[in-house]
C-alpha positions as a Markdown table, in Angstrom:
| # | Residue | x | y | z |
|---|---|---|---|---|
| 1 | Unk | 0.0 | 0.0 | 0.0 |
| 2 | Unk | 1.2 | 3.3 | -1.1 |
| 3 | Unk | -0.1 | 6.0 | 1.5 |
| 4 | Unk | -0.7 | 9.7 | -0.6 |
| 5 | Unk | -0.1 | 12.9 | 1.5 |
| 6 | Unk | 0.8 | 16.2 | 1.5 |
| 7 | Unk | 4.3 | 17.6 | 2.4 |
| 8 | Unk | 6.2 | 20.7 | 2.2 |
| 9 | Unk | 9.0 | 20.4 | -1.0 |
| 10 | Unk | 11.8 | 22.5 | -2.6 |
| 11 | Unk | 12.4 | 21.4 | -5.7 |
| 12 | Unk | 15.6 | 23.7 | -6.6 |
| 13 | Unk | 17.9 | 26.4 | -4.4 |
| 14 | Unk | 16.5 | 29.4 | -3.3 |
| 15 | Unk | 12.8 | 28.8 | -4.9 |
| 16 | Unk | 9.6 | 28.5 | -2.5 |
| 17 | Unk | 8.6 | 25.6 | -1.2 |
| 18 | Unk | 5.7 | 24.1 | -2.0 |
| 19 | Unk | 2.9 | 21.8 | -1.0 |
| 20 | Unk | 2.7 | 18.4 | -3.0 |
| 21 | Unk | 1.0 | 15.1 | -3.2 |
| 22 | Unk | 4.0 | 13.1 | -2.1 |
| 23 | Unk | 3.9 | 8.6 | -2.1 |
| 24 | Unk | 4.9 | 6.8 | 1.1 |
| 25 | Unk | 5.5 | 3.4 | 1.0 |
| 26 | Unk | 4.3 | 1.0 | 3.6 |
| 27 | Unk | 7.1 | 0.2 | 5.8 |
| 28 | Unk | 9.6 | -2.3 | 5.3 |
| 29 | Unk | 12.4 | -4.2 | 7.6 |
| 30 | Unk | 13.5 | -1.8 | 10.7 |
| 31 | Unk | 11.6 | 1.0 | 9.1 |
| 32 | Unk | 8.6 | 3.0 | 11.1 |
| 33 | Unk | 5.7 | 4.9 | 9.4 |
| 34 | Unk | 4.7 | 7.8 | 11.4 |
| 35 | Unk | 2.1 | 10.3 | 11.8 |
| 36 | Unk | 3.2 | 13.8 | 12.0 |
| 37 | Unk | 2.0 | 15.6 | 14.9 |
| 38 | Unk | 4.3 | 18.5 | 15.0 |
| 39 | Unk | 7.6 | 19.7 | 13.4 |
| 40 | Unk | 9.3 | 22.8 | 14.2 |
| 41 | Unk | 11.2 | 25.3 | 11.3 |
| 42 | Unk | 14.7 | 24.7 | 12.0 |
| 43 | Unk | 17.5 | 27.1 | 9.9 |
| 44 | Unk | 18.6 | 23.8 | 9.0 |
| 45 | Unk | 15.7 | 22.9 | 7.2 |
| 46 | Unk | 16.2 | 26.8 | 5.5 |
| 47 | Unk | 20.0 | 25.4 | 4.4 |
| 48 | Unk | 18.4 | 22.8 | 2.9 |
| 49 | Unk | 16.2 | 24.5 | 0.8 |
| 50 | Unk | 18.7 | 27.3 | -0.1 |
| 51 | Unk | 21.1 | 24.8 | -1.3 |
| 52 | Unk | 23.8 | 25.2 | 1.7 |
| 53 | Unk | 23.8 | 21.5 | 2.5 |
| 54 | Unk | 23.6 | 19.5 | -0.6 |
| 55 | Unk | 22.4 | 20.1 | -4.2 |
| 56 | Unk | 20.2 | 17.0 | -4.2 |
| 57 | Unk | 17.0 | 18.7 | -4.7 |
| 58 | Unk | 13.9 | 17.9 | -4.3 |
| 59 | Unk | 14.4 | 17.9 | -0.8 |
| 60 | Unk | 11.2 | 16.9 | 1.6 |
| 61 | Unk | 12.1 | 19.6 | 4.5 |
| 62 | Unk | 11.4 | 19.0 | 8.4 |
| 63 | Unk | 13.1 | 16.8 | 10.8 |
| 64 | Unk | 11.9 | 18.5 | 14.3 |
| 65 | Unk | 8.9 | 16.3 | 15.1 |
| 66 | Unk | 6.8 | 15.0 | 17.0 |
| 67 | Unk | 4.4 | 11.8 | 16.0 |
| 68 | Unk | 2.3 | 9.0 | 16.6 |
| 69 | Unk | 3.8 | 5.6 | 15.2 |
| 70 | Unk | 0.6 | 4.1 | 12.4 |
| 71 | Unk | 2.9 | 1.1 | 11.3 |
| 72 | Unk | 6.3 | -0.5 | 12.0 |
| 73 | Unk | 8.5 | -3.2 | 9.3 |
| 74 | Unk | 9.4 | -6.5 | 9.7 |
| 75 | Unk | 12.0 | -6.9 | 13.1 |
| 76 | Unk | 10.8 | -3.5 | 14.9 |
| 77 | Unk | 10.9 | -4.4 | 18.5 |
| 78 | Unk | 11.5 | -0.6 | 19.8 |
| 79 | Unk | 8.7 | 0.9 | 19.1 |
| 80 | Unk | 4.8 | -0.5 | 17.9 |
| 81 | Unk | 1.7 | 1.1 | 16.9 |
| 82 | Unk | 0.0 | 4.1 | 19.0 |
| 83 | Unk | 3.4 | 5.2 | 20.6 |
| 84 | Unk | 4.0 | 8.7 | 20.6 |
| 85 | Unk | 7.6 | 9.8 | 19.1 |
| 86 | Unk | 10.1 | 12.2 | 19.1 |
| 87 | Unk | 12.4 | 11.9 | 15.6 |
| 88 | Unk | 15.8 | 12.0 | 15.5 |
| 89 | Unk | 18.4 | 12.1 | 13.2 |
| 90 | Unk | 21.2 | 9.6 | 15.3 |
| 91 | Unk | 19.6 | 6.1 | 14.9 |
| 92 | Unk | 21.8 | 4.9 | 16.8 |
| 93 | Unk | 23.7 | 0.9 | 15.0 |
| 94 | Unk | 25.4 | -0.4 | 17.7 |
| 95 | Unk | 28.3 | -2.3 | 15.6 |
| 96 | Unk | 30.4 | 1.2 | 14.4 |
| 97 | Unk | 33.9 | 1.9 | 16.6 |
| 98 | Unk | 32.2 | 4.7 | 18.8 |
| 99 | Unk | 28.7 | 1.7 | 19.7 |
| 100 | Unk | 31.9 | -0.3 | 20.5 |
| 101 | Unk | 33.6 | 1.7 | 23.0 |
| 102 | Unk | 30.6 | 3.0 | 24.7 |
| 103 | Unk | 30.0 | 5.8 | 23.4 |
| 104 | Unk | 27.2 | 5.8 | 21.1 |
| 105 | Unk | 26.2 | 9.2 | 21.3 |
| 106 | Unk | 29.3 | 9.5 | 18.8 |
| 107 | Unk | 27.8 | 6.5 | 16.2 |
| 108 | Unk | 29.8 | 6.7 | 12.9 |
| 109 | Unk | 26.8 | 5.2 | 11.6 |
| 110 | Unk | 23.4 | 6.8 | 12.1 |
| 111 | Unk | 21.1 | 5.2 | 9.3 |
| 112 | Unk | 17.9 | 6.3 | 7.6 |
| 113 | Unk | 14.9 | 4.5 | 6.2 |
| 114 | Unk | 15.9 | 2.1 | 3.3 |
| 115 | Unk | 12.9 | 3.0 | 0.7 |
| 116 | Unk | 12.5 | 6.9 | -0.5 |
| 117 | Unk | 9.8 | 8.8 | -1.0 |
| 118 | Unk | 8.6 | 9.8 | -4.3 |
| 119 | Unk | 6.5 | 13.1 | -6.0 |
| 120 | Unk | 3.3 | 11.2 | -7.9 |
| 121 | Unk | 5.8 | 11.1 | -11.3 |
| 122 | Unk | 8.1 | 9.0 | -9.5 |
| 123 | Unk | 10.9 | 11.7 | -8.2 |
| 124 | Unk | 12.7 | 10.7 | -5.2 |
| 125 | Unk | 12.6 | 12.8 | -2.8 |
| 126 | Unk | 15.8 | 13.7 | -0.3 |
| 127 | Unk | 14.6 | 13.6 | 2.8 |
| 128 | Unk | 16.0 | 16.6 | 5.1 |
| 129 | Unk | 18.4 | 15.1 | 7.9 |
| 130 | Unk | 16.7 | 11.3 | 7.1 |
| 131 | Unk | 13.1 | 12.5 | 8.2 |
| 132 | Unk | 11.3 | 14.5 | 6.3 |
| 133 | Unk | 8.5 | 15.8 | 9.0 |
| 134 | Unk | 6.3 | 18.6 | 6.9 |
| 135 | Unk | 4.2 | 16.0 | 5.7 |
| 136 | Unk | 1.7 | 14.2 | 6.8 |
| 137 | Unk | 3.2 | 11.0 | 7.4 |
| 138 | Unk | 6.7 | 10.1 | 6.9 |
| 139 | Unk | 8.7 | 7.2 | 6.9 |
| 140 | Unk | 12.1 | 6.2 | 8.7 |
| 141 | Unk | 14.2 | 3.8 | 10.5 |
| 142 | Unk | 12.5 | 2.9 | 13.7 |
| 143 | Unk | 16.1 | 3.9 | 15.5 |
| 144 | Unk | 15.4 | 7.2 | 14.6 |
| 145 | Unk | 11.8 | 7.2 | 16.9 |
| 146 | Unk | 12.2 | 7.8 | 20.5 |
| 147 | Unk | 9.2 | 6.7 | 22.6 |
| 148 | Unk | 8.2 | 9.7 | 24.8 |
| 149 | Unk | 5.3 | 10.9 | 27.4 |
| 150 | Unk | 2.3 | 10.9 | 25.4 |
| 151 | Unk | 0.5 | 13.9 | 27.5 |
| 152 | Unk | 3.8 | 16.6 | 26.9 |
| 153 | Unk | 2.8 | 19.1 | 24.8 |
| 154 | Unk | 3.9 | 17.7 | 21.4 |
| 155 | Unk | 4.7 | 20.8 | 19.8 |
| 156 | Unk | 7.5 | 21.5 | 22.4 |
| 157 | Unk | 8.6 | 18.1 | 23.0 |
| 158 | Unk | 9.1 | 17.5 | 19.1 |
| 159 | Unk | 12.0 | 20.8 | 19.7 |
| 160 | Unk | 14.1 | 18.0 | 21.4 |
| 161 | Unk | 14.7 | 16.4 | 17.7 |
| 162 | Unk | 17.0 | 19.4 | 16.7 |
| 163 | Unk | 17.5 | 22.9 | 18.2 |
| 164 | Unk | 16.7 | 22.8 | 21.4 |
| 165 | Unk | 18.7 | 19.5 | 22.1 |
| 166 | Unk | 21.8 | 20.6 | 20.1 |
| 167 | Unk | 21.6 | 23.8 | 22.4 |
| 168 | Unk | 21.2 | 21.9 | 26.1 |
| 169 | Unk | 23.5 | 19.1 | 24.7 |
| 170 | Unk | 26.5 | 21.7 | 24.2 |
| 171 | Unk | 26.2 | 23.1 | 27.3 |
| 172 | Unk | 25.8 | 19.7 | 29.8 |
| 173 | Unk | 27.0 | 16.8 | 27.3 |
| 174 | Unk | 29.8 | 18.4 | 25.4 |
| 175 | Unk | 30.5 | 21.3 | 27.3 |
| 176 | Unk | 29.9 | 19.5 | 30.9 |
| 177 | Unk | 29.2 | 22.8 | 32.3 |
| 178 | Unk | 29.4 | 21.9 | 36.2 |
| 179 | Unk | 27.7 | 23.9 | 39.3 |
| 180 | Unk | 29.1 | 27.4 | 40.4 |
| 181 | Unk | 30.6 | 27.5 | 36.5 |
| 182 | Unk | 30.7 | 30.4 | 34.0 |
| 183 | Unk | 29.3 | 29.9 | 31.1 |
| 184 | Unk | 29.1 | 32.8 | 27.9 |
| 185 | Unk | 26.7 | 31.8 | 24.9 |
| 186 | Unk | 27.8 | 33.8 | 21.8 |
| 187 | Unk | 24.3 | 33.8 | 19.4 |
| 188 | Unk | 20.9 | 33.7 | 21.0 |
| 189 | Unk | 19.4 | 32.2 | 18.7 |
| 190 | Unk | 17.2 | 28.9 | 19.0 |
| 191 | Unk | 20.4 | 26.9 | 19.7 |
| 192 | Unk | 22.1 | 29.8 | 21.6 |
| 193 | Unk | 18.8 | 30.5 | 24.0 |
| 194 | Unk | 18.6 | 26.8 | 24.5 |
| 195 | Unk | 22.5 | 26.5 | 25.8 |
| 196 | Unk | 21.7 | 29.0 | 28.0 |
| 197 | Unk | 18.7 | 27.0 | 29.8 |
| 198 | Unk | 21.5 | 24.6 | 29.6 |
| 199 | Unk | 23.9 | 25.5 | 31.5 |
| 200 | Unk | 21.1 | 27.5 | 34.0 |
| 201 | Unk | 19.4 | 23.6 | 34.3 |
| 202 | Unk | 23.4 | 22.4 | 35.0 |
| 203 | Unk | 24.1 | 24.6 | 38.0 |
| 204 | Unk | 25.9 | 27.6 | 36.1 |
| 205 | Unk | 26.1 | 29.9 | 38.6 |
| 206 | Unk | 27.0 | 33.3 | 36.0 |
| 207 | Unk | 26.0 | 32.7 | 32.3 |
| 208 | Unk | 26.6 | 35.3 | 29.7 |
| 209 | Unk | 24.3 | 36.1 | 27.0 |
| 210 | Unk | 26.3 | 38.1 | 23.8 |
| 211 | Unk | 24.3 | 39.2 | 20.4 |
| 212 | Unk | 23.8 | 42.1 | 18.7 |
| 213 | Unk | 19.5 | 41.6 | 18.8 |
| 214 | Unk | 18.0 | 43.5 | 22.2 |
| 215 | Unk | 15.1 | 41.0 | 21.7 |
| 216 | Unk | 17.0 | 38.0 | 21.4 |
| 217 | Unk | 19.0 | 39.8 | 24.9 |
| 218 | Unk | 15.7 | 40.3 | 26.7 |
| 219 | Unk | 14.8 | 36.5 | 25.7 |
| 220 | Unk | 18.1 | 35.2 | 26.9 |
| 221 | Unk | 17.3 | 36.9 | 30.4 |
| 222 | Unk | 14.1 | 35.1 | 30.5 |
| 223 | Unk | 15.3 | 31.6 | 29.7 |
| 224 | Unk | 18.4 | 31.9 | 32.6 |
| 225 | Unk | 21.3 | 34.6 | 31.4 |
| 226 | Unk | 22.3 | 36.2 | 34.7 |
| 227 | Unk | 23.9 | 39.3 | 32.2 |
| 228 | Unk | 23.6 | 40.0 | 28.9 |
| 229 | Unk | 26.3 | 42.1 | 26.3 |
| 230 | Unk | 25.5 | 43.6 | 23.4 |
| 231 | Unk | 28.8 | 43.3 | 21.0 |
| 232 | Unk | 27.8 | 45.9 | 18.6 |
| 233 | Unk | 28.5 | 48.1 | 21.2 |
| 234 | Unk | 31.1 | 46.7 | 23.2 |
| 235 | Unk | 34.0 | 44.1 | 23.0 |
| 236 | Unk | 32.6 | 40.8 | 23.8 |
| 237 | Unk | 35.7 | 39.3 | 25.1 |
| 238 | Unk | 36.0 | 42.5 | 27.3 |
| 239 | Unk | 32.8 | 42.4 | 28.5 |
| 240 | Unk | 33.2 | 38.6 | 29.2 |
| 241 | Unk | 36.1 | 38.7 | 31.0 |
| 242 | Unk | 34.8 | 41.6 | 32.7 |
| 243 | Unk | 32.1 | 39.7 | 34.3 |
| 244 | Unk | 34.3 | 36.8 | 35.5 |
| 245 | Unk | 36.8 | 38.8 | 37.8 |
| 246 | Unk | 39.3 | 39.5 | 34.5 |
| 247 | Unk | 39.6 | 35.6 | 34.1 |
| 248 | Unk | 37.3 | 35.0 | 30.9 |
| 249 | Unk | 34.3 | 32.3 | 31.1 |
| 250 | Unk | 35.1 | 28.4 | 31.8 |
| 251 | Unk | 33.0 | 27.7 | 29.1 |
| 252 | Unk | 32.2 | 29.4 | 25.9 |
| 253 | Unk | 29.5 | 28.6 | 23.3 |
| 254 | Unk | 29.8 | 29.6 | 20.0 |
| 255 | Unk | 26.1 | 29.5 | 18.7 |
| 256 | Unk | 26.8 | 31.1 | 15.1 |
| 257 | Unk | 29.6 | 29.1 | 13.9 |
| 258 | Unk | 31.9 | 32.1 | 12.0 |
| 259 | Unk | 35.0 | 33.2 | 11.9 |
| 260 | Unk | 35.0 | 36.3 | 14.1 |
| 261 | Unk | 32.3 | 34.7 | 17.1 |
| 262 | Unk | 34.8 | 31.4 | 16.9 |
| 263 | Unk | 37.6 | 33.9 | 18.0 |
| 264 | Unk | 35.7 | 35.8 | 19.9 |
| 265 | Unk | 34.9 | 32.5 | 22.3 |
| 266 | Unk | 38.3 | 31.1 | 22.0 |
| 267 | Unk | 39.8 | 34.5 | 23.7 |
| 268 | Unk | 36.8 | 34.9 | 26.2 |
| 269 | Unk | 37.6 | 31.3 | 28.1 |
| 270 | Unk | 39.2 | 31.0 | 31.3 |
| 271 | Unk | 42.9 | 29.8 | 30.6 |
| 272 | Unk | 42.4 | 26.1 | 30.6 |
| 273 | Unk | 38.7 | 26.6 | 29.6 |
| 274 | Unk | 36.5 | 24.6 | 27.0 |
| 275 | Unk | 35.0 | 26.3 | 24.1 |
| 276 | Unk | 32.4 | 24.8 | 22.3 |
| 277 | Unk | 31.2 | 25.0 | 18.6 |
| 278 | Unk | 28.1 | 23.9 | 18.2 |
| 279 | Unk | 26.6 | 27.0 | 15.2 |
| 280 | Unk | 27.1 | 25.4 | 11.6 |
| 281 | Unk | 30.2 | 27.2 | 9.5 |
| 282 | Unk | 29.7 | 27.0 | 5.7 |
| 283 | Unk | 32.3 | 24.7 | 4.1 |
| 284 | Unk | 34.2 | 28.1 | 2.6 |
| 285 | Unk | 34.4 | 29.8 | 5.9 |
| 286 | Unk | 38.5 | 29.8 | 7.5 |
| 287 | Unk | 39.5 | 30.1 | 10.6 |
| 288 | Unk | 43.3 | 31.2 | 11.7 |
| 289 | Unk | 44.9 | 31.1 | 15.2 |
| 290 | Unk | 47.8 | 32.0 | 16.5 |
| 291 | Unk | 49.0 | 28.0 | 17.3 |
| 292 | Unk | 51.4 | 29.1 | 20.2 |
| 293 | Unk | 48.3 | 30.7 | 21.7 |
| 294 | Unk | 46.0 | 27.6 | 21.0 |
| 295 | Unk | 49.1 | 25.6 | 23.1 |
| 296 | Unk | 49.5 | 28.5 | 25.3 |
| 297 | Unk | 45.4 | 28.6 | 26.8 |
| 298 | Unk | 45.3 | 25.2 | 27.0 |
| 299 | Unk | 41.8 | 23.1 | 27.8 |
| 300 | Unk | 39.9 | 22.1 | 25.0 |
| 301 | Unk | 38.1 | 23.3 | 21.6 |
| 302 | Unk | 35.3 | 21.3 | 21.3 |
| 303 | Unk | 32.4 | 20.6 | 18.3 |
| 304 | Unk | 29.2 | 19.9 | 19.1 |
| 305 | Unk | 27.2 | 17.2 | 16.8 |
| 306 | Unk | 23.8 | 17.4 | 17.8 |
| 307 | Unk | 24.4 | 17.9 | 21.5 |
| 308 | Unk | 26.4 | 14.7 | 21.7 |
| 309 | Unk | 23.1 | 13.6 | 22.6 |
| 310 | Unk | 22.1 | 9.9 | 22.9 |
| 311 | Unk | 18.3 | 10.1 | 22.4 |
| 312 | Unk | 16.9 | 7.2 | 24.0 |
| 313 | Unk | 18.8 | 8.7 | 27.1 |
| 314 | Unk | 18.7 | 12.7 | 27.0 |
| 315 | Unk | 15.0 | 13.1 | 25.6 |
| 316 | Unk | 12.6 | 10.8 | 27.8 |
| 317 | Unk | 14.9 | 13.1 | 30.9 |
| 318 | Unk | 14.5 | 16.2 | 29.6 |
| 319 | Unk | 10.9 | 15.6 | 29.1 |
| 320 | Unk | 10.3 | 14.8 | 32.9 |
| 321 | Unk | 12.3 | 17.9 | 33.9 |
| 322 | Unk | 9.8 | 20.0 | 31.4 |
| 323 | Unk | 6.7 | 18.6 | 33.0 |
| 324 | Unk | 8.8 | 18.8 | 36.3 |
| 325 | Unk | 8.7 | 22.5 | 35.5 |
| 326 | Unk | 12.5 | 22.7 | 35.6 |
| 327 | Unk | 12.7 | 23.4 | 32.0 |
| 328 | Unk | 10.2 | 25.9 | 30.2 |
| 329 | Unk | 10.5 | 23.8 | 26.8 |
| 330 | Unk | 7.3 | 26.1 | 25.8 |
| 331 | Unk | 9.2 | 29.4 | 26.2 |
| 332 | Unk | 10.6 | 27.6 | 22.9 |
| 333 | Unk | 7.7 | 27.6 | 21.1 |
| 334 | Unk | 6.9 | 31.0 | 19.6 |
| 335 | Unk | 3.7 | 30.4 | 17.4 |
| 336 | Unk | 2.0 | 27.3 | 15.9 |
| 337 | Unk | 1.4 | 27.6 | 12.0 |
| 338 | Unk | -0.3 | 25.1 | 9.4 |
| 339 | Unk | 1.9 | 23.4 | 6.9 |
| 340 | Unk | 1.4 | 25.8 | 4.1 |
| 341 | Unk | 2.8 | 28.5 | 6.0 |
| 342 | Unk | 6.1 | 27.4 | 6.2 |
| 343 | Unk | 7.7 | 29.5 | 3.6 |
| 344 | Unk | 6.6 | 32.1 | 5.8 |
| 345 | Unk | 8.4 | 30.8 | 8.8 |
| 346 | Unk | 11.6 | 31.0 | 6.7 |
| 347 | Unk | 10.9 | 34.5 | 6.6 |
| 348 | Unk | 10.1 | 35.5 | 9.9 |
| 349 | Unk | 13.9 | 33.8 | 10.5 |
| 350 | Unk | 15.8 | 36.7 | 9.3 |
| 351 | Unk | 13.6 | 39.2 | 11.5 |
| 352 | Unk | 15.2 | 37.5 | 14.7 |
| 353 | Unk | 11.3 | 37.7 | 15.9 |
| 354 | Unk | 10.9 | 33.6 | 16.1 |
| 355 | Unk | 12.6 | 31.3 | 18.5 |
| 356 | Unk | 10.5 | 28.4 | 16.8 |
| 357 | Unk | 7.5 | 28.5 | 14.6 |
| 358 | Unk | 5.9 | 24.8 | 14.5 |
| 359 | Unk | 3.9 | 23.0 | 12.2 |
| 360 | Unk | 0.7 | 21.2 | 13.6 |
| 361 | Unk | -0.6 | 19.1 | 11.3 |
């Protein structure tokens, strides 16, 4: 059985999406069909559609989702029909050299369903990040559905699938931001606001908010920054190291992955302190550094894939801390839209005025 439903496409770089009649395939060996609840307009779903992460258009965007699992393949033991989901894009093998040591957060070999999706003449369509969520029902490997509290508010559970994990995960998993540490987040953005609940759900006892938006400031403040600094007025390592006795931060976020904010959070650590890059450079961007002083500071530099989350671990707890009311996953949510207004989510991204706008379907 071939199931026909709407989802949200870009067929070539930089052109609107659209909404098409799209073919999903009943579900084969460890694949899961699921029923899209929610899915949340990621930037990374607006890199996909402006070409910045592959050229294999059509793409089928959204991977931020919550669902309800209609059907599982042949083999599925981890999830079965009625369970609520959040998706993720780490499913995890088990057999790759990171599963081996223990440390399967770090899986070399994440894996996505087996059959593709097709437009009604038989175009396969590239599924964004293996999921594909503005659609109606999607397909993928069952590894990649998390079984989660079916009465949390679905629309800011499903933020767990990208952003707001990536964000938390820097801070406590890569990070390991520790009580009575300094923490500055560089980009309060989704990911940036969301490393600075982070670190504030960690124990972080001064945690620095630096943009250039007032807004996204004022919205930092509200989800845990004890101070905020605007660097297009002042120097943000001055300001940082200002704020923690002349010392610099013990940990540093760098939430817009460039250049100039990598810098910036490599010079505003504490001498043996951890910075962390968890914002997405584009593959021309460069970065130089003085290699006596990368010896000289010690500690580490630090990427951050995903929040070195392990999702069968990090979301079912950070769901019980949100219904615990230790961590305002709603503040994440800034409006609920239907799935034809998704190209003017993408919009609203460039005013700075959304943390999240979801898709209920």
């Amino acid at each position: 059985m071939v199931h026909k439903v709407k989802g949200v496409v870009a067929r070539s770089k930089g052109a609107p999406v659209t909404l098409e009649t799209v073919l999903v395939p009943e579900p084969g060996p460890g694949e899961a069909l699921v029923d899209i609840l929610t899915s949340g307009v990621c930037h990374t779903d607006l890199h996909y559609k402006l070409g910045g992460i592959s050229d294999d258009f059509p793409f089928l965007l959204g991977h931020e989702a919550t669902g309800v699992v209609s059907a599982v393949g042949p083999d599925v033991t981890n999830v079965a029909p009625g369970d609520r989901v959040v998706l993720n894009w780490r499913a995890v093998c088990g057999n790759c050299r990171a599963c081996a040591k223990g440390q399967p957060q770090y899986c070399f070999n994440t894996h996505n369903a087996t059959q593709k999706m097709t437009l009604e003449d038989g175009t396969e369509l590239s599924a964004a990040l293996g999921i594909g969520a503005f659609i109606e029902k999607t397909l993928v490997a069952a590894g990649q559905c998390t079984k989660v509290d079916p009465d949390a508010d679905a629309a800011a559970v499903g933020l767990l699938g990208c952003g707001v994990m990536a964000g938390i995960g820097a801070a406590i998993n890569t990070g390991g931001v520790k009580r009575g540490d300094s923490v500055a987040v560089i980009g309060c953005g989704g990911v940036g606001v969301a490393a600075i609940a982070g670190a504030a759900l960690a124990g972080a006892t001064t945690i620095i908010a630096v943009d250039i938006d007032a807004k996204k400031l004022e919205r930092a403040l509200e989800l845990g920054a004890t101070h905020t600094v605007d660097s297009s007025k002042e120097d943000p390592i001055e300001a940082i190291r200002a704020l923690t006795d002349g010392n610099g931060a013990d940990v540093v976020i760098d939430a817009v992955g460039r250049p100039e904010t990598y810098k910036q959070a490599f010079y505003a650590r504490d001498l043996a302190g951890t910075v962390v890059l968890v914002g997405v450079p584009t593959p021309d961007m460069k970065l130089e550094l003085p290699l006596l002083d990368v010896f000289g500071r010690g500690g580490s530099l630090k990427s951050s894939w995903y929040g070195d989350c392990l999702p069968s671990r990090d979301f079912p707890m950070l769901i019980n801390l949100y219904r615990q009311g230790k961590l305002d996953l709603d503040a994440f949510v800034t409006e609920r839209i239907t799935i034809d207004q998704v190209e003017e989510a993408f919009e609203k991204m460039h005013s700075g005025s959304v943390l999240r706008s979801v898709v209920e379907l």
